[in-house]
C-alpha positions as CSV (number, residue, x, y, z in Angstrom):
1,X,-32.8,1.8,25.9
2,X,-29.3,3.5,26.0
3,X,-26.6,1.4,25.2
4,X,-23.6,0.6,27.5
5,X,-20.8,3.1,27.5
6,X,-17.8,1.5,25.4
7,X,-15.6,-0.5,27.9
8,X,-12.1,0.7,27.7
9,X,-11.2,-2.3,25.8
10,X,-13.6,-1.0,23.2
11,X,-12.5,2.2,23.3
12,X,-9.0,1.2,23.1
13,X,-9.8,-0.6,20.0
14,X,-11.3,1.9,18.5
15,X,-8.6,4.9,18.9
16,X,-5.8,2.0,17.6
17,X,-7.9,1.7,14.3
18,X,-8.2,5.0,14.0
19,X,-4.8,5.7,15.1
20,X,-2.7,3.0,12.8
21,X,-5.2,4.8,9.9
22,X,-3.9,8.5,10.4
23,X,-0.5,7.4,10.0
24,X,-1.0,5.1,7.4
25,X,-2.4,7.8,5.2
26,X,0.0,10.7,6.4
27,X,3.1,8.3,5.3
28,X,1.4,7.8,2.1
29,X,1.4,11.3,1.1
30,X,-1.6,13.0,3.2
31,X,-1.6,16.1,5.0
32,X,1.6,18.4,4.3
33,X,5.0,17.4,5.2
34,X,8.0,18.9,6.1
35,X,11.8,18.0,6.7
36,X,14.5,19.7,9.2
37,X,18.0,19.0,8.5
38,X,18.8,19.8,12.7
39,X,22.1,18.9,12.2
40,X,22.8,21.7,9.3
41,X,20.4,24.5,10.3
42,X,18.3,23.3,13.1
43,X,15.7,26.4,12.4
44,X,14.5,25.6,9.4
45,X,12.4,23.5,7.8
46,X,13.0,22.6,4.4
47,X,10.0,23.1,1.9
48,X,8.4,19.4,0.9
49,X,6.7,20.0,-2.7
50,X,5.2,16.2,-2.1
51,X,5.9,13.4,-0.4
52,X,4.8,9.4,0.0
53,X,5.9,5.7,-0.3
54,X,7.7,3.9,-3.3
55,X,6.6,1.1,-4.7
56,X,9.1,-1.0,-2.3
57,X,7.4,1.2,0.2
58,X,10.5,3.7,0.9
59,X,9.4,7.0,2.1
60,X,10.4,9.6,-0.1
61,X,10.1,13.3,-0.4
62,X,10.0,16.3,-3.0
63,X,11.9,19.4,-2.4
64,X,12.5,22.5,-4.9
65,X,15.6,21.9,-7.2
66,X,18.7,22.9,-5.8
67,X,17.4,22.6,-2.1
68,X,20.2,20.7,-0.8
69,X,23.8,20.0,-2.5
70,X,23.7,16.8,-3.1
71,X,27.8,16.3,-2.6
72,X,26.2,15.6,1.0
73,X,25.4,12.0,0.6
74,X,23.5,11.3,3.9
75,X,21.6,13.7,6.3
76,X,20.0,13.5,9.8
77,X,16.7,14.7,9.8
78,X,13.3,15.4,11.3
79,X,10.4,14.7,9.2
80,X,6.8,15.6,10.0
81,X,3.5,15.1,8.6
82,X,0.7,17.8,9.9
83,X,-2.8,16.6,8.8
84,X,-5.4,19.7,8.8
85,X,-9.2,19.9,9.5
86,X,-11.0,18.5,6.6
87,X,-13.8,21.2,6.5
88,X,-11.9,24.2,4.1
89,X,-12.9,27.0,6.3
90,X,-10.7,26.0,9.0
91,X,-7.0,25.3,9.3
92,X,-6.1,23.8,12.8
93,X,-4.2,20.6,12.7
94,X,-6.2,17.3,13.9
95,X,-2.8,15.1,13.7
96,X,1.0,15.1,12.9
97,X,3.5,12.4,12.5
98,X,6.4,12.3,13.4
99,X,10.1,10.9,13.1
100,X,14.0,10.8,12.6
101,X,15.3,9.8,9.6
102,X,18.5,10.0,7.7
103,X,18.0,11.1,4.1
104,X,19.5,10.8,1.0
105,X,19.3,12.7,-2.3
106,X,19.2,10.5,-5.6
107,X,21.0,11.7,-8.1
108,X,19.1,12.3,-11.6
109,X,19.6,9.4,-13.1
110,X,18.2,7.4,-10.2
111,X,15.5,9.2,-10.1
112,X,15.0,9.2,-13.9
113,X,15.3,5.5,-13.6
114,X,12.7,5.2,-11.4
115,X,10.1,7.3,-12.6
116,X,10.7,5.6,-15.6
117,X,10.2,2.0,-14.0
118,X,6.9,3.9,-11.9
119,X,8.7,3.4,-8.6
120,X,7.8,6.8,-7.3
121,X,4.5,7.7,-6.2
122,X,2.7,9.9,-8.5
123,X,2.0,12.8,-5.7
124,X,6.2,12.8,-6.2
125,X,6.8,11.8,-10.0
126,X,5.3,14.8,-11.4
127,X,7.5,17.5,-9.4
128,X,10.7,15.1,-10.3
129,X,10.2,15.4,-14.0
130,X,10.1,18.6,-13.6
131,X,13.5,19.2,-12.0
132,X,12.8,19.2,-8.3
133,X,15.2,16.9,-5.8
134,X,13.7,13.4,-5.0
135,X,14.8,12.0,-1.6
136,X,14.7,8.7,0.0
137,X,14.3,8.3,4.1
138,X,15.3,6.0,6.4
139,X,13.4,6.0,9.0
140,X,12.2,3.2,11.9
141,X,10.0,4.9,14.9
142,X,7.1,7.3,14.4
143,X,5.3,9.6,17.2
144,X,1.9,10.4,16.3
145,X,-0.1,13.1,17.5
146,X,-3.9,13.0,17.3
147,X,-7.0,13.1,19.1
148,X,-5.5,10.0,21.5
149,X,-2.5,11.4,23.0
150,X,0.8,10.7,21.6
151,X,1.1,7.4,20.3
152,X,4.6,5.8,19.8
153,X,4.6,3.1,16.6
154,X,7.3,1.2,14.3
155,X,7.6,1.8,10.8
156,X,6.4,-1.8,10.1
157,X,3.0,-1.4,11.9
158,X,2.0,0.6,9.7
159,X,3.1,0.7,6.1
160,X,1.0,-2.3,5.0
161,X,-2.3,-2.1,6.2
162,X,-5.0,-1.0,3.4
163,X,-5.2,2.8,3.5
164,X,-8.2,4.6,2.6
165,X,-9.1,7.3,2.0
166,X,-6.4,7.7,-0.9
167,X,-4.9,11.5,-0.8
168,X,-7.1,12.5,-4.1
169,X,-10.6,10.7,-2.6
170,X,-10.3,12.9,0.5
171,X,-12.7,15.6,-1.1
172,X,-15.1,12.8,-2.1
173,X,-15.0,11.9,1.3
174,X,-15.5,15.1,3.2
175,X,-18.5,16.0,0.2
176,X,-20.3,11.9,0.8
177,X,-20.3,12.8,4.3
178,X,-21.3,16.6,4.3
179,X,-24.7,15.2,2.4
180,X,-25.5,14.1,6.0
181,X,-26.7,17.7,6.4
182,X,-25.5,20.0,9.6
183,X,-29.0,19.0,11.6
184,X,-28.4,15.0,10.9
185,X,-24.7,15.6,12.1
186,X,-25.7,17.2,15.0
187,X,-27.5,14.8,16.2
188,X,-25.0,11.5,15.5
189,X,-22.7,13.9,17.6
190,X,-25.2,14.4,20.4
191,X,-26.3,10.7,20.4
192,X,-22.4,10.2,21.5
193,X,-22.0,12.4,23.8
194,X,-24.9,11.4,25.7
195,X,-24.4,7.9,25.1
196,X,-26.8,6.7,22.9
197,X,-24.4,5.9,19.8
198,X,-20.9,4.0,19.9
199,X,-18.6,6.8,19.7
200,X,-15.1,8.6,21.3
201,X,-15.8,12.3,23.1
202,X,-11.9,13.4,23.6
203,X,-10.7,15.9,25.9
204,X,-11.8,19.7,25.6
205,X,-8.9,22.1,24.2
206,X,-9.4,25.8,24.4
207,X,-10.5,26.8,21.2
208,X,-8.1,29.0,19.0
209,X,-8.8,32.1,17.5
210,X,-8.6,31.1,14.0
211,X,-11.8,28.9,14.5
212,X,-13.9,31.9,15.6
213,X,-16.2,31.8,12.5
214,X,-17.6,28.2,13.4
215,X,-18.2,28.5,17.1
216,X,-21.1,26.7,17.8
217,X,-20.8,24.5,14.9
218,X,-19.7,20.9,14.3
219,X,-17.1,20.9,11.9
220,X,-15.6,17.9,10.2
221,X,-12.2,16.9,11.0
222,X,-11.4,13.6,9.6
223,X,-13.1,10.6,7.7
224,X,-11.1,7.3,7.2
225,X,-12.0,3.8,7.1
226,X,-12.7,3.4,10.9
227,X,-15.3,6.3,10.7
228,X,-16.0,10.2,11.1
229,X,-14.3,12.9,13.7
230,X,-16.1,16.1,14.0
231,X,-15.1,19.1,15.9
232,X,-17.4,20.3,18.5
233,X,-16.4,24.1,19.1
234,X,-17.7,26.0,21.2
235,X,-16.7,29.8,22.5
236,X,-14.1,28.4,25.3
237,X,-13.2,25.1,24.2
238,X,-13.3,22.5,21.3
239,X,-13.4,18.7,21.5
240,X,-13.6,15.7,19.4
241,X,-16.2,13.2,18.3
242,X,-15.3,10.4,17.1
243,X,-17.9,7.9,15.2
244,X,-17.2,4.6,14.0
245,X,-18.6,2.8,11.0
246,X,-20.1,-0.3,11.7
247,X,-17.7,-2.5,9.0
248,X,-14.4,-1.1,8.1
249,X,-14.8,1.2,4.6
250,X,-12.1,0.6,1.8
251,X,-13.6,2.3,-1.4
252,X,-15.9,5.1,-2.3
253,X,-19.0,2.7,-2.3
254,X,-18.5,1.4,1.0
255,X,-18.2,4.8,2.5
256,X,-21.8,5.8,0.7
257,X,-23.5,2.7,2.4
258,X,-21.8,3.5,6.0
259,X,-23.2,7.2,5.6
260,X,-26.3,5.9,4.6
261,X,-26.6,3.9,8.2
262,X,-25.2,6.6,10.1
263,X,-28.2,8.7,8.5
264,X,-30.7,6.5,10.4
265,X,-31.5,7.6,14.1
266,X,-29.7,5.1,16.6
267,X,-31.7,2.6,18.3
């Protein structure tokens, strides 16, 4: 028997989860960031080395030494978080966060002091004892871009809610799920497209150019603790799948027993 498509209040349950997850992770030093200073030189983005949340969960950025002068106490920026594809042969952005913040550059001996104290996060310790400029943000409302829409959120909805995958278990992640094998995956995909699995199908997008190599492939895009996205890309256009795990995943072991479910046929 095929089951019931989700009802919308499913379906907006599930792309919330999923949605509150992405920008958990990206504010917690996933995906690749970058800041714009639009007040000094709107055109260009200043390099991030790293970026992610104190221990007093402050946002706080990297940049290469001598980036800024720090004689400038306070800046208005934009920051931006791009999250990318998580198979490595591809390179198109599944999500980005976004916000304005005003930043300000700690001086060394802040930063000294808390490195020392392990304040920072270690994705931005290590470039600060090496020299490079730490930065603090202050920032409130967040746009995020994903498979959804545009999704407007406060800072507060999202800085405390577990967030897993951590930035260094994302290859673990991507390798667990990869063990599903590209026949296995192709059919979870195909069970919720045509219904027969619990599962998101988002809008198609024409499919760019740099994504020519895996045309007619499923390629993964994203694994977090509400479940898998794949890519379905075909030779015009690309969409998303999106399947959920049956009990939220917070650690490595939890992710190997929800890939072991998803590898049994849906019923």
């Amino acid at each position: 028997m095929t089951p019931a498509q989700p009802t919308p209040t499913v379906t907006n349950r599930m792309r919330e989860g999923t949605t509150r997850s992405t920008a958990a992770r990206l504010l917690r030093g996933a995906g690749r960031a970058s800041v714009v200073a639009y007040r000094d030189d709107p055109d260009r983005a200043l390099h991030v080395l790293a970026h992610g949340l104190t221990a007093a969960d402050v946002p706080v950025v990297a940049l290469p030494a001598d980036t800024l002068d720090p004689s400038q106490t306070c800046r208005e920026v934009r920051f931006k978080v791009d999250q990318h594809g998580a198979d490595p042969r591809t390179r198109v952005s599944v999500a980005s966060l976004h916000a304005l913040a005003h930043l300000r550059i700690m001086d060394e001996a802040e930063t000294r002091a808390m490195s020392s104290l392990g304040l920072l996060p270690p994705e931005v310790d290590w470039p600060a004892t090496t020299g490079a400029q730490v930065a603090l943000l202050c920032l409130d409302r967040l746009l995020l871009h994903d498979q959804a829409g545009v999704t407007p959120m406060s800072f507060s909805e999202v800085v405390h809610p577990p967030c897993f995958p951590a930035r260094d278990q994302e290859w673990l992640c991507r390798d667990a799920v990869e063990e599903l094998g590209s026949g296995r995956i192709g059919q979870i995909v195909e069970e919720v497209v045509c219904g027969a699995r619990e599962g998101l199908v988002g809008p198609g997008h024409p499919t760019p150019a740099s994504m020519a190599p895996v045309v007619g492939e499923r390629v993964l895009a994203d694994v977090d603790s509400t479940g898998c996205t794949w890519l379905e890309v075909g030779p015009g256009s690309t969409r998303t799948v999106f399947v959920p795990f049956g009990e939220p995943v917070r650690c490595l072991d939890d992710l190997q027993a929800a890939v072991g479910l998803l590898a049994q046929p849906a019923v």
